[in-house]
Structures are given as structure tokens and as C-alpha cells.
DODREN-437723 format. One record per atom (N, C-alpha, C, O): residue in three letters; x, y, z. Coordinates in steps of 0.02 Angstrom, whole numbers, plus 50000, padded with zeros to 5 digits. Layout:
residues N
   res    east   north      up
   Ala       X       Y       Z
...
//
This chain:
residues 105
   res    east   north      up
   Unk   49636   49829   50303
   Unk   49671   49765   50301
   Unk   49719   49764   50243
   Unk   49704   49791   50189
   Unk   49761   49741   50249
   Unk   49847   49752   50197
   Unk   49841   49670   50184
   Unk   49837   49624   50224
   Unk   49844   49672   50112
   Unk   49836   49617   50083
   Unk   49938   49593   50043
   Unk   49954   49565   49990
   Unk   49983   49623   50101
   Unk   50034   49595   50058
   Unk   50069   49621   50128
   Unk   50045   49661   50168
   Unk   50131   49585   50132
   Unk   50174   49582   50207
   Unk   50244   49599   50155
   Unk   50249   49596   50094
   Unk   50292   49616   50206
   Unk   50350   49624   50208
   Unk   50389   49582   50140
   Unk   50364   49526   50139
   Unk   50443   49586   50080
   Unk   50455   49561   50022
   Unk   50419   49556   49968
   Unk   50441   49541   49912
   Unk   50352   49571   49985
   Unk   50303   49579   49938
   Unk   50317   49629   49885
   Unk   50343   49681   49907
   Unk   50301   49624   49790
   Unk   50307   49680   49768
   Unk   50213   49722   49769
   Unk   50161   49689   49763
   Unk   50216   49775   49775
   Unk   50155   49833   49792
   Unk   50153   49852   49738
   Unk   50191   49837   49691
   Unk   50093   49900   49738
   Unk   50069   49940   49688
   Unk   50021   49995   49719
   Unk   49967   49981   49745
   Unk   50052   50068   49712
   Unk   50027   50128   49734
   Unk   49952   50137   49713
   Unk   49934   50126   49655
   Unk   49907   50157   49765
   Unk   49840   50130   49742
   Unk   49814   50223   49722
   Unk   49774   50241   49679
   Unk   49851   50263   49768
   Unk   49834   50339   49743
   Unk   49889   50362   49734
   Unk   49928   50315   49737
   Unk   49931   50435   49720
   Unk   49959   50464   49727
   Unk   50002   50495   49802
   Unk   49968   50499   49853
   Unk   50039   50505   49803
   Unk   50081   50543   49888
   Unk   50057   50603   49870
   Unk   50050   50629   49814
   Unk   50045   50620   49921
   Unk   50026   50689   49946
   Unk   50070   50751   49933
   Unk   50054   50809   49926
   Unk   50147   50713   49933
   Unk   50187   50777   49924
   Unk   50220   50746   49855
   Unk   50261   50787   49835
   Unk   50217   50697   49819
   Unk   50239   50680   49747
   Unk   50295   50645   49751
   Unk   50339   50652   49709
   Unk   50304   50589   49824
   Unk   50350   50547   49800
   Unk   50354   50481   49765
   Unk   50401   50448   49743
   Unk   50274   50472   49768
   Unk   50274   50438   49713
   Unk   50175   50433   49683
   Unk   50125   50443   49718
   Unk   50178   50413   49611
   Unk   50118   50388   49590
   Unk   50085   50343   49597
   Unk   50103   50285   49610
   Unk   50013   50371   49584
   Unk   49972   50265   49549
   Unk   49993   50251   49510
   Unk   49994   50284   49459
   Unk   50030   50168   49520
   Unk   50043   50138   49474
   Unk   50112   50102   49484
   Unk   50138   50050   49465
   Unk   50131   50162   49528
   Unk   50218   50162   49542
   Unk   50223   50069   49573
   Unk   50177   50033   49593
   Unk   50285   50056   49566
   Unk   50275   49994   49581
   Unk   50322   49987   49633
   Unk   50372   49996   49598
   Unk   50348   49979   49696
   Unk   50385   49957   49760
   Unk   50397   49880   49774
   Unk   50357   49837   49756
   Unk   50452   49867   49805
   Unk   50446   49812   49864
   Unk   50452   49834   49922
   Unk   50497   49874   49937
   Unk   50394   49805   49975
   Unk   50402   49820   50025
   Unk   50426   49793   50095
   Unk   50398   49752   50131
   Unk   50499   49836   50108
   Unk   50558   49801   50127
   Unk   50539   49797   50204
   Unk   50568   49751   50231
   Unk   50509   49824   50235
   Unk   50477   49813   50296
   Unk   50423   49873   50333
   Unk   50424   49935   50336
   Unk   50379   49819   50358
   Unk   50299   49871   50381
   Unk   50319   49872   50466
   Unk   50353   49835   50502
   Unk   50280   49931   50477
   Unk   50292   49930   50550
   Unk   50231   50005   50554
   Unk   50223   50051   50514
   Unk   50182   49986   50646
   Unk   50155   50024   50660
   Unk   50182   50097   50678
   Unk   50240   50093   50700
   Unk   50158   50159   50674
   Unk   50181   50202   50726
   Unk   50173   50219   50767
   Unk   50114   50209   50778
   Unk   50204   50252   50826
   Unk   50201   50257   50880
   Unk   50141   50258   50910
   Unk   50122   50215   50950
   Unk   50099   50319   50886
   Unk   50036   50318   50906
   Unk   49992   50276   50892
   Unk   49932   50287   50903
   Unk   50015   50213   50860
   Unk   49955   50179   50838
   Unk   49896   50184   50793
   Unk   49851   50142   50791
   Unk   49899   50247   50753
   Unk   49858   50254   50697
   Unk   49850   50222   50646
   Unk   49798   50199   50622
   Unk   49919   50217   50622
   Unk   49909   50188   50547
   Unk   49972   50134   50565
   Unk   50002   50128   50619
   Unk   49984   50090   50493
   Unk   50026   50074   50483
   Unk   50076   50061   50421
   Unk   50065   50029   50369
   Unk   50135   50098   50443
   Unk   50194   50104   50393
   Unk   50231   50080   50338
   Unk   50272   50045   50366
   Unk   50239   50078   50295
   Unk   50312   50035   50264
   Unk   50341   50062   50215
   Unk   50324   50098   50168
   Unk   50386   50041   50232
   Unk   50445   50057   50194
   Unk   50465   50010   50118
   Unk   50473   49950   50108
   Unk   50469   50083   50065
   Unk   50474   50052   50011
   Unk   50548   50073   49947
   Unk   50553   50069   49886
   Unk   50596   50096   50004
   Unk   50646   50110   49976
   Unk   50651   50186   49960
   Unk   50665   50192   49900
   Unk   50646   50238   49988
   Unk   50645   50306   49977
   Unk   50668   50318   50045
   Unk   50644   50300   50098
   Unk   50735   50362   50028
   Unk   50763   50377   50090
   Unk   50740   50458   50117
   Unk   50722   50495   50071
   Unk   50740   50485   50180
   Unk   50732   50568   50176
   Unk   50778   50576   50249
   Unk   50797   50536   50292
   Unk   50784   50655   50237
   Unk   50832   50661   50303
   Unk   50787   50728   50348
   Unk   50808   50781   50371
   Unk   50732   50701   50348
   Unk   50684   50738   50410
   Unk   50708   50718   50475
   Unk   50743   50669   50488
   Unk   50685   50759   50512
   Unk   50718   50741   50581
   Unk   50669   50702   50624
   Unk   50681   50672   50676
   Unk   50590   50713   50579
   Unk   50539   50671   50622
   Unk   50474   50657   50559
   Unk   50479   50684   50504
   Unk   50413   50610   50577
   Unk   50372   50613   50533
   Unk   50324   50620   50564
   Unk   50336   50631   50623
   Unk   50248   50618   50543
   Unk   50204   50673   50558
   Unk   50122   50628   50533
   Unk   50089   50638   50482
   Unk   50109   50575   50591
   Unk   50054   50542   50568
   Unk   50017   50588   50537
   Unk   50019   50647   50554
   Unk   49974   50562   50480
   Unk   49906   50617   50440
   Unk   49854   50581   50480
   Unk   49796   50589   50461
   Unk   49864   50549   50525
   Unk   49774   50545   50558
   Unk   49765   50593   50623
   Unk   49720   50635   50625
   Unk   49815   50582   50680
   Unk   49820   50636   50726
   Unk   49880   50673   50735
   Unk   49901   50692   50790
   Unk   49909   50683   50680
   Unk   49973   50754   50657
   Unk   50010   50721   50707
   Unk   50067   50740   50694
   Unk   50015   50685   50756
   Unk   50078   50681   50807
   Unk   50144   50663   50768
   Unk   50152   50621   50724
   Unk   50193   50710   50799
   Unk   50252   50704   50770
   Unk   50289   50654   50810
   Unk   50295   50651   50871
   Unk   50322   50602   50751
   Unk   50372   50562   50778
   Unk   50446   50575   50776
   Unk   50474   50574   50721
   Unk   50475   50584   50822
   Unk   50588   50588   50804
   Unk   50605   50527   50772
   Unk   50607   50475   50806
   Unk   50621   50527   50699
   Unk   50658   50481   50698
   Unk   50729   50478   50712
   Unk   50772   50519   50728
   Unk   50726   50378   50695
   Unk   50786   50373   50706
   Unk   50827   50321   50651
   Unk   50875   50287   50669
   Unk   50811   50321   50609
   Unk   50836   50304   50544
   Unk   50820   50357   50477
   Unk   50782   50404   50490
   Unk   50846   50352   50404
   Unk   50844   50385   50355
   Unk   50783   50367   50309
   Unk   50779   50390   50252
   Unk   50738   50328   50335
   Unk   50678   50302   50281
   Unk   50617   50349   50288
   Unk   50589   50374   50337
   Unk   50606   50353   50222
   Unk   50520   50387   50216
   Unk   50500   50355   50225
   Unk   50488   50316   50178
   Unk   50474   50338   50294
   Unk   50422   50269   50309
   Unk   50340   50320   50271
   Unk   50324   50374   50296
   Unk   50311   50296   50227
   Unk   50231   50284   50214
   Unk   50184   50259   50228
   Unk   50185   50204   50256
   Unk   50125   50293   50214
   Unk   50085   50252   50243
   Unk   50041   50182   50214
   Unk   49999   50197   50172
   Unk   50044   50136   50226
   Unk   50030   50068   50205
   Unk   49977   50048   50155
   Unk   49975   49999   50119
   Unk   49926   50110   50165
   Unk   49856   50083   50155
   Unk   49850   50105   50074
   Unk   49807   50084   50035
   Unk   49905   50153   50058
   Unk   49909   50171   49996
   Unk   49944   50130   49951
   Unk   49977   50154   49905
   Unk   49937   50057   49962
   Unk   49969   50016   49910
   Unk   49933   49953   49924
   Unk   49901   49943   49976
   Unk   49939   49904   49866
   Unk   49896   49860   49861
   Unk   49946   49792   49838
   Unk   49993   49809   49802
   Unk   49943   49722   49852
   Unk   49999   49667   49825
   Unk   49995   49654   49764
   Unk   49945   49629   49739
   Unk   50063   49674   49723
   Unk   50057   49643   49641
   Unk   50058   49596   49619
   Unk   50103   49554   49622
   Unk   49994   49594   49585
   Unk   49982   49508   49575
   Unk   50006   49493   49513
   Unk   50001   49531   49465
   Unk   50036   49429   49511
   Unk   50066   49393   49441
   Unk   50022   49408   49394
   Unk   49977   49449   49404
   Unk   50032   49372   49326
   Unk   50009   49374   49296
   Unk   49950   49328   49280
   Unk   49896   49339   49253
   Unk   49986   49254   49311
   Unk   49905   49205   49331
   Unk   49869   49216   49377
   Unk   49815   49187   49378
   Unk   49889   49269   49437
   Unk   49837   49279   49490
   Unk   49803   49324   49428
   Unk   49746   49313   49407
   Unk   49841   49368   49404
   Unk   49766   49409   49375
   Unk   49721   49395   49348
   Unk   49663   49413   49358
   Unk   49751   49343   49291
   Unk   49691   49307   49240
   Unk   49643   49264   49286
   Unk   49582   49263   49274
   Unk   49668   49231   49334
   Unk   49625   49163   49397
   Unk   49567   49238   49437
   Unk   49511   49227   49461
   Unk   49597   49299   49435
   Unk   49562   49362   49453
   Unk   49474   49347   49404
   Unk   49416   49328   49414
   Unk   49520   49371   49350
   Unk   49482   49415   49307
   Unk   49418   49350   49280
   Unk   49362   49359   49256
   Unk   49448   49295   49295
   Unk   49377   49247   49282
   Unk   49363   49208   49329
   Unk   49344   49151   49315
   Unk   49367   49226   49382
   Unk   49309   49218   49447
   Unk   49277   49296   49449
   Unk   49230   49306   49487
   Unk   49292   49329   49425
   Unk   49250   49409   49402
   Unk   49200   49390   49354
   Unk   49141   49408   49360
   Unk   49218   49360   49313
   Unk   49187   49364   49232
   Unk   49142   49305   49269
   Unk   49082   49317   49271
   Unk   49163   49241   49300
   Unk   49088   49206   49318
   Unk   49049   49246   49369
   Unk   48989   49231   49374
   Unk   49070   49289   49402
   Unk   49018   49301   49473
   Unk   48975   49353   49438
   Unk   48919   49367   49460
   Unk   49004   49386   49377
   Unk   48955   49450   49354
   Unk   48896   49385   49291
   Unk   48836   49385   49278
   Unk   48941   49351   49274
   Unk   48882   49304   49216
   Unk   48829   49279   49273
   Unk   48770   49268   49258
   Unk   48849   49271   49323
   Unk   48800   49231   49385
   Unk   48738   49283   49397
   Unk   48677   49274   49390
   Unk   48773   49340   49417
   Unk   48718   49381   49426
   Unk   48684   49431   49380
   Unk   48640   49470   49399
   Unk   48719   49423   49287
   Unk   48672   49436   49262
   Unk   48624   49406   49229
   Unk   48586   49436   49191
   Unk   48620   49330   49244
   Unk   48584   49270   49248
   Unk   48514   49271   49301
   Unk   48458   49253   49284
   Unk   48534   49298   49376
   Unk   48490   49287   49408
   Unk   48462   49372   49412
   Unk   48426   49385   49461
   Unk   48475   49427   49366
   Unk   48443   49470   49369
   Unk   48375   49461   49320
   Unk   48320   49481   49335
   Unk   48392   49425   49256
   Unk   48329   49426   49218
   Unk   48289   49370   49236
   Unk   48234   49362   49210
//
């Protein structure tokens, strides 16, 4: 489940496989879309390539494209949260762990 849609800014949750980009790297993502086969789903985060097709990693089926985008795969990025989502984060964390190290002793 993709917790950020289309204009959203992302955040690379592992590394690319072939090093186009890192964790950490930061994107907007200018538009998601399934592939053909229905495996995964895509988006595009501003990296252009001039392959002639791409190559799902779940069942290798090769797609022809027909535009210049390194479409990626989706699941490797996560929505960047402000800076008050983080803190509104980090202490509904800090109460749910005081909660349960309350009801451990």
C-alpha cells in the first residue's frame, strides 16, 4: 500500500538496483501508473532513460516503451513528511511505547 499519490514529495526507502538513486534520495512524484502486467506499480520521479523497453523485477516481462521516463518501482519510496507530521509522528510513538512500557511491568 503507497502511502503518497501523484505531487507528493517521496523518500527512497532502499537503494536502485542499478544506482540511480539512494536511501534518502528525495523525489517528487510526477505520476504513478500500473504496468502492463499488473505486478507492481510505477512512478515516475524525474529520471529520464532511452531504453527501448522495461523489464518488470517480479515476472521479468518486458515492456516497449513509449515515452523517455525511468518509470520505478513504487514500493521503494515512502511520503515526506513535514516537519509537524514528524514531531505529531514521533509523540504518538513516544505515548504508545510509554503505554506499553506501563502495562508491561
Amino acid at each position: 500500500m503507497l502511502d503518497y499519490r501523484a505531487g507528493d514529495d517521496i523518500v527512497a526507502i532502499k537503494d536502485h538496483s542499478q544506482g540511480i538513486y539512494k536511501k534518502g534520495d528525495v523525489f517528487t512524484a510526477h505520476e504513478l501508473k500500473r504496468n502492463s502486467c499488473g505486478c507492481i506499480i510505477l512512478v515516475d520521479i524525474g529520471l529520464k532513460s532511452d531504453r527501448r523497453f522495461t523489464q518488470c523485477p517480479v515476472c521479468l516481462t518486458n515492456d516497449e516503451k513509449t515515452d523517455n521516463i525511468w518509470w520505478v518501482e513504487a514500493r521503494a519510496f515512502r511520503k515526506l513528511l513535514s516537519k509537524s507530521e514528524e514531531e505529531d509522528l514521533a509523540d504518538v510513538l513516544a505515548e504508545v511505547f510509554s503505554e506499553e512500557l506501563i502495562s508491561l511491568n
